[in-house]
C-alpha positions as CSV (number, residue, x, y, z in Angstrom):
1,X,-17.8,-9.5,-147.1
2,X,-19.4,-12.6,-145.7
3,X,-20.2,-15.2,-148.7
4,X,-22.7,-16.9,-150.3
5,X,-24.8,-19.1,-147.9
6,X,-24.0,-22.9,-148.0
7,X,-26.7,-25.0,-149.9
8,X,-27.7,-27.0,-147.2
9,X,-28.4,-23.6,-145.4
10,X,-30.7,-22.5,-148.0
11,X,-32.6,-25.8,-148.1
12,X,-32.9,-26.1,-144.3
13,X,-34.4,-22.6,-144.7
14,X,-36.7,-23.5,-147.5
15,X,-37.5,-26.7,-145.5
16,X,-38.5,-24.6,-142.2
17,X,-40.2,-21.6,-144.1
18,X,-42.7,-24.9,-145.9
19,X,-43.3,-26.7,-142.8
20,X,-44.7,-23.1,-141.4
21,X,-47.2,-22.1,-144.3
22,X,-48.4,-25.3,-144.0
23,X,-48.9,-25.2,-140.0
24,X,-50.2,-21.3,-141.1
25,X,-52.6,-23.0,-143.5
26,X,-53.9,-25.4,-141.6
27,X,-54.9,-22.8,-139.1
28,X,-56.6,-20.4,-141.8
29,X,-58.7,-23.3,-143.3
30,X,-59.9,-24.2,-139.6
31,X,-60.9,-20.8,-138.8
32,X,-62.6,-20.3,-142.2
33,X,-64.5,-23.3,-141.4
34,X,-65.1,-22.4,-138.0
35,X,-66.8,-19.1,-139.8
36,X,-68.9,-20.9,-142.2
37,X,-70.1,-22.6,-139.4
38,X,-70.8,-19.8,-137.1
39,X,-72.3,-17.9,-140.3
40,X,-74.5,-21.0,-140.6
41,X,-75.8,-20.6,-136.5
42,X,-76.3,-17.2,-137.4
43,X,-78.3,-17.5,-140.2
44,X,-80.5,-20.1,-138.6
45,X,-81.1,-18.1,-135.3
46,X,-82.0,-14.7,-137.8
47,X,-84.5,-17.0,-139.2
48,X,-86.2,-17.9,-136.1
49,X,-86.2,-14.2,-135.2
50,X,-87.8,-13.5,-138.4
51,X,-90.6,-15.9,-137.7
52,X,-91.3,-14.9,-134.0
53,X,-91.4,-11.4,-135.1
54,X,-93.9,-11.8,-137.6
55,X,-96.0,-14.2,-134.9
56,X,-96.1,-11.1,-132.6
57,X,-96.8,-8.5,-134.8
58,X,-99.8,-10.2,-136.6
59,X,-102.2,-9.5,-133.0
60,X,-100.4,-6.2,-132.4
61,X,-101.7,-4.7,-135.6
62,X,-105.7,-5.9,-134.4
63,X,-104.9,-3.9,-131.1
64,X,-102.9,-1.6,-131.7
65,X,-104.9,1.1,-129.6
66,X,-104.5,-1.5,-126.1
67,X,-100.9,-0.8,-126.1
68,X,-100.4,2.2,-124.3
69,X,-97.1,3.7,-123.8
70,X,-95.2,1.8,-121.3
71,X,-96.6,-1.5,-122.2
72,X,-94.1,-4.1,-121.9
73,X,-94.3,-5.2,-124.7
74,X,-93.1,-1.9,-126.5
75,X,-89.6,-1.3,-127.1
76,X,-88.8,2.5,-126.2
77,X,-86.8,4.4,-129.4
78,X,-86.6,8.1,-130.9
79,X,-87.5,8.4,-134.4
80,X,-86.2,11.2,-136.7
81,X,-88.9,12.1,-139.2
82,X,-88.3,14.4,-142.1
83,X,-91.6,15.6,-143.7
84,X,-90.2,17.4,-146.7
85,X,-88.5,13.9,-148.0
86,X,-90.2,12.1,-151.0
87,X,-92.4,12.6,-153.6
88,X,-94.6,16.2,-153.5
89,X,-97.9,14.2,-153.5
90,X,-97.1,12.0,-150.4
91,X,-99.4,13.2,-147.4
92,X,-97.1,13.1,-144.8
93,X,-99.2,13.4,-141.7
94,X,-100.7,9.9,-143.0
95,X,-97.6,8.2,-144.0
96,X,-96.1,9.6,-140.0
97,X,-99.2,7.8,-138.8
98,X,-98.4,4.7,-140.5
99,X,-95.0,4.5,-139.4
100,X,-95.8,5.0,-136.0
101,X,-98.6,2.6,-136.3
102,X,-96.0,-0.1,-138.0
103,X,-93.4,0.6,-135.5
104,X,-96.2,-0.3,-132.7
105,X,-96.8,-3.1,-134.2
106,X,-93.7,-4.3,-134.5
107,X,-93.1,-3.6,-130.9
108,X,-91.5,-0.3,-131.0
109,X,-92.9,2.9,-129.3
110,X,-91.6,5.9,-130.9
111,X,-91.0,9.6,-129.5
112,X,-91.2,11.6,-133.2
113,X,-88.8,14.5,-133.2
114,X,-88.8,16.4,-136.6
115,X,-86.2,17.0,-139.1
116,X,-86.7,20.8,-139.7
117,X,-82.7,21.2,-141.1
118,X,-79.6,19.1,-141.1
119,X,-79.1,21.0,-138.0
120,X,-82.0,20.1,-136.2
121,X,-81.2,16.2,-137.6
122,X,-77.6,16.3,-136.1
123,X,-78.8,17.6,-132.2
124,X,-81.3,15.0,-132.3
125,X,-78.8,12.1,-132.6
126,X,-76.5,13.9,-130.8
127,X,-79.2,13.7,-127.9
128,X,-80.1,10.4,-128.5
129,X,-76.5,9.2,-128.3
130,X,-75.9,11.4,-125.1
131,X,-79.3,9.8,-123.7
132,X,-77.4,6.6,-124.6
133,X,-80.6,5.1,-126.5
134,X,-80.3,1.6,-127.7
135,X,-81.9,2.6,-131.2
136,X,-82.5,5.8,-133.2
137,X,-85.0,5.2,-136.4
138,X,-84.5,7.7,-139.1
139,X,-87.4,8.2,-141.7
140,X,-86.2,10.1,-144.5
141,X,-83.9,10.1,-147.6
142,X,-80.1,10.1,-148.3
143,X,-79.2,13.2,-147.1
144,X,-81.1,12.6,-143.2
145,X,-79.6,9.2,-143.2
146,X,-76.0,10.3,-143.7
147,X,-77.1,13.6,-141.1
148,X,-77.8,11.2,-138.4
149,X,-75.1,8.3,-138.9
150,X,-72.3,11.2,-138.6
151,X,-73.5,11.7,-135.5
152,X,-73.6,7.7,-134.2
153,X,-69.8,7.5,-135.1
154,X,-68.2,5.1,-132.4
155,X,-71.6,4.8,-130.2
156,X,-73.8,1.6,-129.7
157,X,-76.7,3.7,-130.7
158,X,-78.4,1.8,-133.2
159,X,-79.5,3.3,-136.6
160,X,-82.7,2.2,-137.9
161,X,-84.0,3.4,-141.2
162,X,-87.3,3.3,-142.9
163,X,-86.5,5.1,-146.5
164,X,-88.8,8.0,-147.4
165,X,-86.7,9.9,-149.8
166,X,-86.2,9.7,-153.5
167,X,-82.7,7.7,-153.9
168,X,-82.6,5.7,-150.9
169,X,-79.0,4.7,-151.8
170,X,-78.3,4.0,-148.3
171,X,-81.1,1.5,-147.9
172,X,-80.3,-0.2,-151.0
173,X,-77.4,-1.2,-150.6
174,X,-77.9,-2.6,-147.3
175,X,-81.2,-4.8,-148.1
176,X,-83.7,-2.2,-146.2
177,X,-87.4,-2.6,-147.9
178,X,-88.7,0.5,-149.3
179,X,-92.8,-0.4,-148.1
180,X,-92.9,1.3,-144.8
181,X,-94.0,-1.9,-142.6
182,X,-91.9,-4.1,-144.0
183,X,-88.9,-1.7,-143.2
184,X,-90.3,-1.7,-139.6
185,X,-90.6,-5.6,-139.4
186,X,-87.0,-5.3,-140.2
187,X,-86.3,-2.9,-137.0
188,X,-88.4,-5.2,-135.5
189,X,-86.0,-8.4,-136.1
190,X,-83.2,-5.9,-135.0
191,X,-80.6,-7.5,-136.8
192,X,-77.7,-4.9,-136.9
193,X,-74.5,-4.9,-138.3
194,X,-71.1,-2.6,-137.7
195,X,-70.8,-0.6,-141.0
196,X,-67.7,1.1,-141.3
197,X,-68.0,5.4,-142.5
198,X,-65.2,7.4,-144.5
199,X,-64.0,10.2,-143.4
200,X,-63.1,13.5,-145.6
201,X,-60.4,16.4,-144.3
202,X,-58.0,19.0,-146.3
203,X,-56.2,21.6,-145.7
204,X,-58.5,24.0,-146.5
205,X,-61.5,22.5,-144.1
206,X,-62.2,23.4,-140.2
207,X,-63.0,19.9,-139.5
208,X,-63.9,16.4,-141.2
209,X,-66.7,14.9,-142.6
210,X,-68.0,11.8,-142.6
211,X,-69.9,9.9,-145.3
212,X,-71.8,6.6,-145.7
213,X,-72.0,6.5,-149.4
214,X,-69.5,8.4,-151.7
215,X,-66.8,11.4,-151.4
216,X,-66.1,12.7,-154.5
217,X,-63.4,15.1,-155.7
218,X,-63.8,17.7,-158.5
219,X,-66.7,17.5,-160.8
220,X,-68.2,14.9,-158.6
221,X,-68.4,18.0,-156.4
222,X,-70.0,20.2,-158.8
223,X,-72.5,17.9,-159.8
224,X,-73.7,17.0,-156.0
225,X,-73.5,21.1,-155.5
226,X,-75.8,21.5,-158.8
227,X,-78.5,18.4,-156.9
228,X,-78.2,20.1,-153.5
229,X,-79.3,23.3,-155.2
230,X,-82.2,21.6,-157.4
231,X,-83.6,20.4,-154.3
232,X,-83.5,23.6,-152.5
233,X,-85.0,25.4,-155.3
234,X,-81.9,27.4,-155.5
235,X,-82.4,27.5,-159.5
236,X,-80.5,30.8,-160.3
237,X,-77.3,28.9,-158.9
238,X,-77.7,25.7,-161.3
239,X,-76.5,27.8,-164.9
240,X,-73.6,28.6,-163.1
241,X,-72.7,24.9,-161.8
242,X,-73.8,23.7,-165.1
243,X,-71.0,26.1,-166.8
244,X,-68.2,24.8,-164.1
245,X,-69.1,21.2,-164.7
246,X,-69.0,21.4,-168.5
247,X,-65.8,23.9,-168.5
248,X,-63.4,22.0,-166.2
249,X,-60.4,21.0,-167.2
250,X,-58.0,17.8,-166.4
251,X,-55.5,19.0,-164.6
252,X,-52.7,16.7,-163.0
253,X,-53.6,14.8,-159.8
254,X,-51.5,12.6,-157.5
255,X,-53.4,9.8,-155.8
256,X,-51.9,8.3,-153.2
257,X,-53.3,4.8,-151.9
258,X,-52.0,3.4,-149.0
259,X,-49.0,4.5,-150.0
260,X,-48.8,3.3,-153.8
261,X,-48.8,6.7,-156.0
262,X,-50.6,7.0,-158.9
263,X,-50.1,9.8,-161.4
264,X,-53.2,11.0,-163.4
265,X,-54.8,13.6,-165.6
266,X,-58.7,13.9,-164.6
267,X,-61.6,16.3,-163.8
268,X,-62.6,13.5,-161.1
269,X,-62.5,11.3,-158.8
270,X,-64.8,9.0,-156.6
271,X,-64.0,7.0,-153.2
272,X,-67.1,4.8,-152.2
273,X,-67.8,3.3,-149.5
274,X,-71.2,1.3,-151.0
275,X,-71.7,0.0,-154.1
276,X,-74.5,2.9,-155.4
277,X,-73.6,6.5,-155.8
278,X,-76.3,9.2,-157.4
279,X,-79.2,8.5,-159.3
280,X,-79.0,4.8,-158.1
281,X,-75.7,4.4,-160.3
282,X,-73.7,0.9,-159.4
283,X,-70.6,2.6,-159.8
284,X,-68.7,-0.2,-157.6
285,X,-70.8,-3.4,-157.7
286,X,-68.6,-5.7,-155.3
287,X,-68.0,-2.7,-152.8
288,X,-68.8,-3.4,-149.2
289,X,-69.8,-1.3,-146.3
290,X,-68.2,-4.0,-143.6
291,X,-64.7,-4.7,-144.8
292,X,-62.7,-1.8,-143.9
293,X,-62.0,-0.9,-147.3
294,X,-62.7,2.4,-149.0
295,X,-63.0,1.9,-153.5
296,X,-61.5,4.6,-155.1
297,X,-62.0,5.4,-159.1
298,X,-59.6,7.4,-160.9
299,X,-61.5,9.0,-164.1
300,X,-57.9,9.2,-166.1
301,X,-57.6,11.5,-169.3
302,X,-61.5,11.0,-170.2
303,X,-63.6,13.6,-171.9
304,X,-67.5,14.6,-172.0
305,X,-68.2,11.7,-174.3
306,X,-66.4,8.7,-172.5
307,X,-67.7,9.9,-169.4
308,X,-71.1,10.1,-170.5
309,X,-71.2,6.7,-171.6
310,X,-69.5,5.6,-168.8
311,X,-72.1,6.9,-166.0
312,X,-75.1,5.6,-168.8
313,X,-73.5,2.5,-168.2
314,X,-74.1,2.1,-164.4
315,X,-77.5,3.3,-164.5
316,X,-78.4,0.2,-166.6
317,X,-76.9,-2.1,-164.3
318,X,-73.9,-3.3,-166.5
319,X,-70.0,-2.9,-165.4
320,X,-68.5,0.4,-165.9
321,X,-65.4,1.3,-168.0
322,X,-63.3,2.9,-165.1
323,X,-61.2,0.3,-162.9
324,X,-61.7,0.3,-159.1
325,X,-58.6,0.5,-156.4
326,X,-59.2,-0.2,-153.0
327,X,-57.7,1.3,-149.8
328,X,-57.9,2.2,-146.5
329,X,-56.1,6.0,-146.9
330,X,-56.4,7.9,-149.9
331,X,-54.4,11.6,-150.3
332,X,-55.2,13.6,-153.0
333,X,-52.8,16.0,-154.5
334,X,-53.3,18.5,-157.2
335,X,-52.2,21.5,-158.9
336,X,-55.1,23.6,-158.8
337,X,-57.8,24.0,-156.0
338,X,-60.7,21.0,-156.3
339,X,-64.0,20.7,-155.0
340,X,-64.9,18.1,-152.7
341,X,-68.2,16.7,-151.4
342,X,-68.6,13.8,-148.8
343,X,-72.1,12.2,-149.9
344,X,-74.6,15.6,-150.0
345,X,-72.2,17.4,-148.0
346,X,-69.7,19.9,-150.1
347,X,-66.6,20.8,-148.2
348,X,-63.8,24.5,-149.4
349,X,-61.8,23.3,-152.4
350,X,-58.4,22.1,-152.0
351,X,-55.5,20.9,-153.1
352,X,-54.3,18.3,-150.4
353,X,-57.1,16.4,-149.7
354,X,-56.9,12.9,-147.1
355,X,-59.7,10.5,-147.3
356,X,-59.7,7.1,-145.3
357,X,-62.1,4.6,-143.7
358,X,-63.4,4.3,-140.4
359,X,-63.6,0.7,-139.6
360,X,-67.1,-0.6,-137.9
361,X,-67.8,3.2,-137.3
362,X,-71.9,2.4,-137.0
363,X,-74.2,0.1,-135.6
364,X,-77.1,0.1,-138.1
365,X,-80.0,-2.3,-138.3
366,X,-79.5,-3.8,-142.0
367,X,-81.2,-6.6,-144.3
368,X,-80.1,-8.8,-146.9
369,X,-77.8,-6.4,-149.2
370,X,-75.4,-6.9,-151.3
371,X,-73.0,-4.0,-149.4
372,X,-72.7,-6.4,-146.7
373,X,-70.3,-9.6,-145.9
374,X,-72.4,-11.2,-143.8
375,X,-76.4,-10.5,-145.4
376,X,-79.4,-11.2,-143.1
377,X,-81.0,-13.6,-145.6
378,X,-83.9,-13.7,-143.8
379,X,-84.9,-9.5,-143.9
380,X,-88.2,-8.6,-145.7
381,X,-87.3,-8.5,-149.6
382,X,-85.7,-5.4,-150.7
383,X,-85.0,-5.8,-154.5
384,X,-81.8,-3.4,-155.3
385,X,-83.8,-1.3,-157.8
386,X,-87.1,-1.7,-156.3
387,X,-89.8,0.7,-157.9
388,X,-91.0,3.2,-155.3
389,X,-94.1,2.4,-153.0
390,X,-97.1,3.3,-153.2
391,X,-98.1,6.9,-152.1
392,X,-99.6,7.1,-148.5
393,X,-103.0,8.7,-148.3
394,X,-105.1,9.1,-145.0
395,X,-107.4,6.2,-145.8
396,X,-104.6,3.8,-146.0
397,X,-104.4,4.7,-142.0
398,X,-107.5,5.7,-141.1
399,X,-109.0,1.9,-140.4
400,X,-105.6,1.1,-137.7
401,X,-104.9,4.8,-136.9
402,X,-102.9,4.4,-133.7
403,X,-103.0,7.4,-131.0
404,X,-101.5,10.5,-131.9
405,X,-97.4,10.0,-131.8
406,X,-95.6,11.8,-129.0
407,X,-93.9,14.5,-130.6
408,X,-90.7,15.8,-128.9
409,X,-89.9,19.5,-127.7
410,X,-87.3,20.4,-131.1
């Protein structure tokens, strides 16, 4: 049995192990500077971008008709429109017009393909990612966003979005405006960020999926299941969701984060990725779409009442009751089949279920959010809870109408 070390061993140890965090130290705090500082440049040149966008889309707009497709001054891009997202009253072969019209003038020549079904959403990016196009605009909600961005994983592709739908989660939390020019002055600027995506699989599903916002397990589930069928007009389906969500049980779950277990009893659970889930809930204020870090939320032993007041809570903007853990691989065991949804998207229950985030996974044109590390502080203003815009009639086009926009074959 070898003994005891010698003192003066221990203390030419402690000596050498010191003299290293402080050489260790010395090099963080001179590459944290060095990042301020480059954070600063970048700032500062986002600015000017900001400004020389604005100065060339002020005479666009006055001659708009002049530029023809293939002017040089027109950036070529495909734009994904979905006409059924919004409010009913929104006349949608105006607010198309518009857009195209704002994305002219803002030096950006669309070819419209439209979003018919998820399907027809996913081959569109797929094609545009094949094509190798340097950007891909989406106009639509949620649900078209998250469509589209599945498809962008790991290509330079970038994802534009102009927010048409009734959440706009997505564009929330990244700083996106919700006035259709000002979210194409922002495309304009160009100033794109890598997001990073989550990623859902079981053993019970053919393949994974990926999400943007939120995955949620159990009556998460249920509850995007009972919205996906209240859009769809599916309304002999919603009693029966209704009865699953109110008679669910909490049965035992094992979390497992990163390899830390955690032992719970719960109808529910919620991994985000962004800081707003739902109706515009801030279920995870401080959550970022850039860091490589998924939040997960463990709903442990509560009942209909405590979580009540606990989603009331989020949709009045004040901290929730339920403490956030952060990972980067989540596995989800339980005793009895659970559902699962990744944003919209509802996946076969389960009961092995692996969640985990895919660093930088999407190039995506972004503003001045608070999902983000590095906000462009320059981007149009896009308050977090910003009321919708104004409907879009034809007279609000009719004055700067641009030619009719070149529709694609799907």
């Amino acid at each position: 049995m070898p003994g005891k070390p010698a003192p003066s061993d221990l203390f030419e140890s402690i000596t050498r192990k010191q003299r290293k965090h402080r050489e260790l130290l010395a090099k963080m705090e001179k590459t944290s500077a060095r990042l301020e500082r480059r954070k600063e440049k970048l700032a500062a040149l986002e600015a000017d971008i900001a400004t020389l966008e604005a100065q060339l889309s002020e005479p666009r707009k006055s001659r708009s008709r002049k530029l023809s497709p293939g002017n040089a001054e027109l950036r070529k891009a495909r734009l994904i429109f979905n006409p059924k997202s919004g409010r009913d009253d929104e006349d949608n072969a105006a607010r198309l017009s518009l857009l195209v019209s704002s994305l002219r003038a803002h030096g950006i020549e669309a070819k419209v393909g439209l979003k018919t079904s998820g399907r027809v959403a996913r081959k569109l990016a797929r094609e545009a990612k094949d094509a190798g196009d340097p950007l891909l605009i989406v106009a639509g909600g949620d649900g078209t966003v998250g469509d589209v961005a599945a498809e962008l994983v790991g290509s330079e592709t970038a994802l534009g979005i102009v927010p048409t739908g009734t959440m706009n989660n997505v564009a929330r939390s990244l700083g996106i405006p919700l006035e259709i020019d000002d979210a194409c002055a922002l495309i304009g600027m160009g100033t794109a960020r890598h997001l990073d995506m989550g990623r859902v699989s079981s053993e019970a599903g053919s393949k994974a999926e990926y999400f943007l916002d939120c995955a949620g397990v159990g009556l998460t589930a249920i509850g995007a299941a009972a919205g996906q069928a209240y859009e769809k007009g599916r309304w002999r389906v919603i009693p029966q969701m209704l009865r699953r969500f109110l008679e669910a049980k909490p049965g035992a779950v094992e979390v497992e984060l990163d390899g830390e277990v955690i032992k719970a009893q719960t109808r529910m659970l919620t991994i985000s990725n962004a800081p707003l889930i739902g109706s515009q809930m801030l279920a995870v204020p401080d959550a970022k779409m850039d860091d490589g870090l998924l939040d997960v939320q463990i709903y442990d032993r509560m009942g209909n009442g405590a979580l009540m007041q606990h989603f009331k809570s989020l949709t009045s903007e004040t901290p929730g009751i339920v403490p956030s853990y952060q990972a980067r691989r989540v596995r989800i065991r339980t005793d009895e089949p659970m559902a699962i949804n990744s944003d919209m998207n509802l996946a076969p229950e389960s009961k092995l279920i692996e969640i985990e985030v895919v660093p930088r996974a999407l190039l995506a044109i972004v503003g001045n959010g608070i999902a983000l590390g590095v906000p462009v502080e320059a981007a149009p203003e896009a308050p977090m809870f910003a009321k919708d815009p104004p409907v879009t009639t034809a007279e609000d086009t009719k004055a700067d109408a641009p030619d009719e926009p070149v529709l694609s074959k799907t």
